[in-house]
C-alpha positions as CSV (number, residue, x, y, z in Angstrom):
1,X,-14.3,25.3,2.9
2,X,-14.1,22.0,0.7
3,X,-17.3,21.5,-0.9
4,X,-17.3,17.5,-1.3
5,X,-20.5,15.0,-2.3
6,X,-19.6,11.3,-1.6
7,X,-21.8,8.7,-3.4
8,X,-21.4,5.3,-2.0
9,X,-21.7,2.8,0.5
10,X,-22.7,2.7,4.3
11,X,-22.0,-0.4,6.2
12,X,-22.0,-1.9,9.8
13,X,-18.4,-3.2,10.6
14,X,-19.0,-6.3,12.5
15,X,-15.0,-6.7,13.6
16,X,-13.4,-9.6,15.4
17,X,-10.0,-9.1,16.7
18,X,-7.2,-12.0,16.7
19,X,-4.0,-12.8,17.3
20,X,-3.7,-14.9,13.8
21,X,-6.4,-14.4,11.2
22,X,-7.6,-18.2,10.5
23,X,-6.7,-20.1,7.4
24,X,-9.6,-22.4,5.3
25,X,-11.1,-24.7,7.6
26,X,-9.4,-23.6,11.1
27,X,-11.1,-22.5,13.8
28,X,-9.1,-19.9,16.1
29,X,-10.5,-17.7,19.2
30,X,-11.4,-14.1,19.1
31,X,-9.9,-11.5,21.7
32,X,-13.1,-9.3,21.4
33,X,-15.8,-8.2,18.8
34,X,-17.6,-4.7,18.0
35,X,-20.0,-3.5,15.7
36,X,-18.9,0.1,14.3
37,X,-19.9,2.1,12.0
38,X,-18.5,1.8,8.7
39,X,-18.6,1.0,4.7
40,X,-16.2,2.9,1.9
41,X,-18.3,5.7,1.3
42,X,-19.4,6.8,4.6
43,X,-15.8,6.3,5.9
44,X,-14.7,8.6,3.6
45,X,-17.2,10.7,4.0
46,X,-16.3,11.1,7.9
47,X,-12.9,11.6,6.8
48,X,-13.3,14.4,4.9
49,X,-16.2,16.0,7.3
50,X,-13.7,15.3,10.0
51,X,-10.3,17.1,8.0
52,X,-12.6,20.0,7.7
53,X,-14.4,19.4,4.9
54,X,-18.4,20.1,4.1
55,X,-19.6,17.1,2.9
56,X,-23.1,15.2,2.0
57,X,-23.6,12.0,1.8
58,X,-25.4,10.2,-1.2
59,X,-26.1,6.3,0.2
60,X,-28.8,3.9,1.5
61,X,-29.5,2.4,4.7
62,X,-31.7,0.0,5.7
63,X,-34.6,0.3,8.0
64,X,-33.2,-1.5,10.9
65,X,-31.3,-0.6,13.9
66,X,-28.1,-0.8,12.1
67,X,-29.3,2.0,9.2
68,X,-30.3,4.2,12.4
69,X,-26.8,3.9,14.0
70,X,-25.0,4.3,11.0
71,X,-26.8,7.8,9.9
72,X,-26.6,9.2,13.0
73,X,-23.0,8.4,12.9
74,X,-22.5,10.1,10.0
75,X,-24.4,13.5,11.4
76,X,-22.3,13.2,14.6
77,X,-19.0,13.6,12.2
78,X,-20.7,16.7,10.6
79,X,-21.6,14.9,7.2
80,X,-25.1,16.4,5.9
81,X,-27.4,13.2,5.3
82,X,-30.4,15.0,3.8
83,X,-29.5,12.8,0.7
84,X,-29.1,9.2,2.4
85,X,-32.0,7.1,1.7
86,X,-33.4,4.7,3.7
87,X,-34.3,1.3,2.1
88,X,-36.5,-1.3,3.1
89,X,-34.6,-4.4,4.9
90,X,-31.2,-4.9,6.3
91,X,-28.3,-2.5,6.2
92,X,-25.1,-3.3,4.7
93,X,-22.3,-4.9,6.7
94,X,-18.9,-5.9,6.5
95,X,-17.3,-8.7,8.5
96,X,-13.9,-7.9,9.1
97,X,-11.3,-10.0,10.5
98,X,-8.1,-7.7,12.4
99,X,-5.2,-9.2,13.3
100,X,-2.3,-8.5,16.3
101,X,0.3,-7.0,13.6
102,X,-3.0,-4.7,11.9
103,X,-3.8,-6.4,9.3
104,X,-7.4,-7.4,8.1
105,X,-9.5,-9.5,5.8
106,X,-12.9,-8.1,4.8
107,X,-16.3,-9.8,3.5
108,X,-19.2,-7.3,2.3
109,X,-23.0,-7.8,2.2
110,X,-24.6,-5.0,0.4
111,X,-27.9,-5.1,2.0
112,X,-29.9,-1.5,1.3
113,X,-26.3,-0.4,-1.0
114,X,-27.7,-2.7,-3.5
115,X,-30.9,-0.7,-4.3
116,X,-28.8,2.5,-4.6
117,X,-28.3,1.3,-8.8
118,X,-29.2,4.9,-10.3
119,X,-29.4,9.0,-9.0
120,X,-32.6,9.9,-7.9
121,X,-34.4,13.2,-8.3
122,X,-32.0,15.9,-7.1
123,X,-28.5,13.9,-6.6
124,X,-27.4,15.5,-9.6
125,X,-28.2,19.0,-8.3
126,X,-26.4,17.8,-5.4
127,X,-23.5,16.7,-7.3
128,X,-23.1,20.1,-9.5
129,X,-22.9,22.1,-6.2
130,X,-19.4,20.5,-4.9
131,X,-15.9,20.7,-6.2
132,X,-15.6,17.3,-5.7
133,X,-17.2,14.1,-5.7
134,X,-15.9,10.8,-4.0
135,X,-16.6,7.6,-5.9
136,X,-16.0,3.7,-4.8
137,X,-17.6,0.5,-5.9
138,X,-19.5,-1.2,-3.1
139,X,-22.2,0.4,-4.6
140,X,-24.1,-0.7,-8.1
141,X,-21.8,0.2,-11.0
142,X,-24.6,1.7,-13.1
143,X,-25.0,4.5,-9.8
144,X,-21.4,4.8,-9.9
145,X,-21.0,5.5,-13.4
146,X,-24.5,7.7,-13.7
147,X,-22.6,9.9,-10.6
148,X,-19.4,10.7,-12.4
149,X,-21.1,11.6,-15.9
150,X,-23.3,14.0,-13.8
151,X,-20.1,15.4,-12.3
152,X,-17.9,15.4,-15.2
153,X,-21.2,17.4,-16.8
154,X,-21.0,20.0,-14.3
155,X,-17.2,20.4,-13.9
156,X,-16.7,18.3,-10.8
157,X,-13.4,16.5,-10.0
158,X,-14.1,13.1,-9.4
159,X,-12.0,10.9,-7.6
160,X,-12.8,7.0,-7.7
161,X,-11.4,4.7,-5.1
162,X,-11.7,0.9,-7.5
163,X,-12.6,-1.1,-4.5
164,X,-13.6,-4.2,-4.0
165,X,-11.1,-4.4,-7.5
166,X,-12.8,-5.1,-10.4
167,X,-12.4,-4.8,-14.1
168,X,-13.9,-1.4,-15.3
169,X,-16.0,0.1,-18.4
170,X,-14.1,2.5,-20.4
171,X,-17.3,5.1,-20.4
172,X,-16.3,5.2,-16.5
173,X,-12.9,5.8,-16.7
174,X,-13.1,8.4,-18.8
175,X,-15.5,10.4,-16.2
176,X,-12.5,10.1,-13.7
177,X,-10.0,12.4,-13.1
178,X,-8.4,10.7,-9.9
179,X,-7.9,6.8,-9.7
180,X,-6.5,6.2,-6.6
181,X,-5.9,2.3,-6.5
182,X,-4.4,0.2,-3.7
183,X,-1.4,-1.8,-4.9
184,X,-3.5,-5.1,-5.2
185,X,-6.3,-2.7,-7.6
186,X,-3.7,-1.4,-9.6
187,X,-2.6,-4.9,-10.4
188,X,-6.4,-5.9,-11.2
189,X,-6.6,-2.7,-13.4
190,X,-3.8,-3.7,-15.2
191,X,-2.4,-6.5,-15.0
192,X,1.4,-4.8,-13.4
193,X,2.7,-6.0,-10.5
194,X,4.9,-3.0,-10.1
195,X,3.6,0.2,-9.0
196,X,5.4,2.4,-11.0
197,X,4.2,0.3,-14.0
198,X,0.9,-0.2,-13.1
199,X,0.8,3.5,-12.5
200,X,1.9,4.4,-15.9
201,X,-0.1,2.1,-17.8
202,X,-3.0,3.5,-15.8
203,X,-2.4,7.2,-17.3
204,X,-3.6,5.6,-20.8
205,X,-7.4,5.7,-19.2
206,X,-7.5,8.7,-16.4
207,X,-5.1,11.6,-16.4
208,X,-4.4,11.4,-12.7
209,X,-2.8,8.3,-10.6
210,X,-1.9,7.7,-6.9
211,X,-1.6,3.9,-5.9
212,X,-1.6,3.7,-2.1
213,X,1.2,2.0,-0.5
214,X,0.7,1.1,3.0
215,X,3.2,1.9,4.9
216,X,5.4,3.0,1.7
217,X,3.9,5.8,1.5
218,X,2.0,6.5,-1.8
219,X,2.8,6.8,-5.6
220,X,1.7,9.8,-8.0
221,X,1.5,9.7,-11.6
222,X,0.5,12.3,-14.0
223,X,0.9,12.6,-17.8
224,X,3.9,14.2,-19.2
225,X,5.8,13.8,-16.0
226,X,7.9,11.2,-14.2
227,X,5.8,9.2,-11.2
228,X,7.1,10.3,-7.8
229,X,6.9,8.7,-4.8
230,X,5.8,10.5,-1.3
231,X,6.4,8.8,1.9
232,X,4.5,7.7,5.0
233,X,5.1,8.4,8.4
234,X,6.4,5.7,10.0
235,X,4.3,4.5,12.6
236,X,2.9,1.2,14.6
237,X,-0.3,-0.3,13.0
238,X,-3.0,-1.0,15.4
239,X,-5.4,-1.8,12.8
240,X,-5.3,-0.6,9.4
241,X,-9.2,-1.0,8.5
242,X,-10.4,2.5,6.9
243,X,-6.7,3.5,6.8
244,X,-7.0,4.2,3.0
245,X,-10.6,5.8,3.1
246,X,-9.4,8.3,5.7
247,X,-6.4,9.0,3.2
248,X,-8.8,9.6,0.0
249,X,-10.8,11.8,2.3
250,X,-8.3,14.1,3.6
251,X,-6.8,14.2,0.1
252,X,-10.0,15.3,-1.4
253,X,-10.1,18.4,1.4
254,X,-6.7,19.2,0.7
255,X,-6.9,19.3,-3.3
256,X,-10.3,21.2,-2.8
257,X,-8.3,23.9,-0.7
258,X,-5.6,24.1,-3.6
259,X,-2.7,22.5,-2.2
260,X,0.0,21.3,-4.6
261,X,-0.4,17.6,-5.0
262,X,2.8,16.4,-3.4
263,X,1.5,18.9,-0.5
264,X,-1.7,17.0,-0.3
265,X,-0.7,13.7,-0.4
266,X,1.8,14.1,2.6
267,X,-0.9,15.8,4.8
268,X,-3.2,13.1,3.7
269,X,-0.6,10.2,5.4
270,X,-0.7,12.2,8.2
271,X,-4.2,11.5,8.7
272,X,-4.0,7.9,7.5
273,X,-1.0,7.4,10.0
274,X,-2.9,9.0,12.8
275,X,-6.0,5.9,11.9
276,X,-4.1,2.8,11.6
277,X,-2.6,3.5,15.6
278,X,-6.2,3.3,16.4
279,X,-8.8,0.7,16.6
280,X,-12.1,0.8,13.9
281,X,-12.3,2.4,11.0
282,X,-14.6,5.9,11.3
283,X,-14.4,5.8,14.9
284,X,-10.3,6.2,14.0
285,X,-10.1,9.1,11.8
286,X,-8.4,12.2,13.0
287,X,-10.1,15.9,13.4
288,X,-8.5,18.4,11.5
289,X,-6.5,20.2,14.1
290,X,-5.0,16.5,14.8
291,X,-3.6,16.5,11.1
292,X,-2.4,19.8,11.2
293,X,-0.4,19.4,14.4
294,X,1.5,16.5,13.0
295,X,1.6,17.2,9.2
296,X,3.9,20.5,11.0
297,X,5.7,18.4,13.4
């Protein structure tokens, strides 16, 4: 088994569904609206519990009916959430927009993620007993960065996820050992519009790339060696909300059972290609016999 620690957010999803996403100042009508369980960290976290990994959750809900929903969600997927705090007030959420052809538009509240700004007693103990821990930034930076010194202390592989994009310290990318940037991060790292450059340029601060490319597949760069691309499966998008989280996830299992990068990557669009025909974002992400079925079809 994958050993994996994911410090990060929890959200509520509060998702409205739409023919045509509206534009400043319009008004459209919504086919439905759900509330589902979501935010980057848990998402991932499901992901990886889900691909067969043993994960735990470090996080913060709140104490309201959302932060009840969204840690029993987590237990349901098989994530441990000994380690998930609960914080008084509201729960995050994220108001997400999906339209017909998949696509989305996201806005996130912190709510309890905000107090989660350092490691408390024991989440660095936590930390040191994985192979791997999953990083994004919808949490405080200063928890972020205090999580990947503790795991670069202890030998960990992290792997950072830079979203929402932001500009980042240098004492945090050196903790990294995986950057795995969206297309529209990459830029924001780097200032590149093209992958391949963005990618390279990105090798001067962590020794490990992979920009996600929707439906491109996904790009992997590594020093001393020429970026190569690995494609996606070509499917139709039903909505691609959490389609990146699940991919990071399943990644992080299939590194953590030794399987050569190129390997991983291709099993891990599998599982990203098996979310986006689905609605939601954890409620889409596949089981591991799912994954294994049609990474050997």
């Amino acid at each position: 088994m994958t050993d994996i620690v994911v410090l990060g957010s929890t959200n509520m999803d509060l998702v409205t569904y739409v023919e045509k996403a509206p534009q400043r100042g319009e008004t459209v009508t919504g086919r439905e609206f759900r509330t589902i369980p979501g935010g980057k960290g848990a998402n991932q976290a499901i992901a990886a519990a889900r691909a067969g990994g043993t994960v735990t959750m470090i996080g913060a809900v709140g104490n309201d009916a959302f932060g009840t929903r969204l840690r029993s969600n987590l237990e349901h997927s098989g994530v441990d959430t000994d380690d998930l705090r609960t914080a008084e007030g509201p729960s995050g959420t994220a108001h997400i927009v999906v339209d017909d052809e998949g696509g989305n538009a996201i806005v996130v509240i912190p709510g309890a993620n905000g107090t989660l700004d350092h490691l408390s007693p024991g989440d660095e103990g936590v930390i040191a007993s994985a192979q791997t821990l999953l990083l994004q930034l919808e949490i405080p930076l200063a928890a972020v960065l205090a999580g990947a010194q503790a795991a670069r202390r202890h030998g960990v592989r992290t792997i950072l996820t830079p979203s929402p994009a932001q500009p980042l310290p240098h004492e945090l990318l050196a903790a990294i050992d995986l950057l795995v940037p969206n297309e529209h991060e990459a830029t924001t790292l780097t200032g590149r519009t093209e992958p391949r450059e963005a990618a390279i340029a990105l090798l001067d601060q962590v020794p490990e790339v992979v920009i996600t490319l929707g439906a491109a597949g996904s790009l992997y760069a590594t020093r001393g060696a020429d970026p190569v691309t690995v494609p996606a499966p070509k499917v139709t998008a039903v909505d691609s909300t959490g389609a990146g989280d699940t991919f990071v996830g399943a990644l992080a299992v299939a590194l953590g059972e030794g399987r050569p990068m190129r390997e991983a990557l291709a099993w891990a669009a599998e599982a990203a290609a098996l979310s986006v025909q689905r609605e939601g974002a954890s409620v889409s992400m596949p089981y591991r016999p799912e994954i294994d079925a049609r990474y050997a079809a």
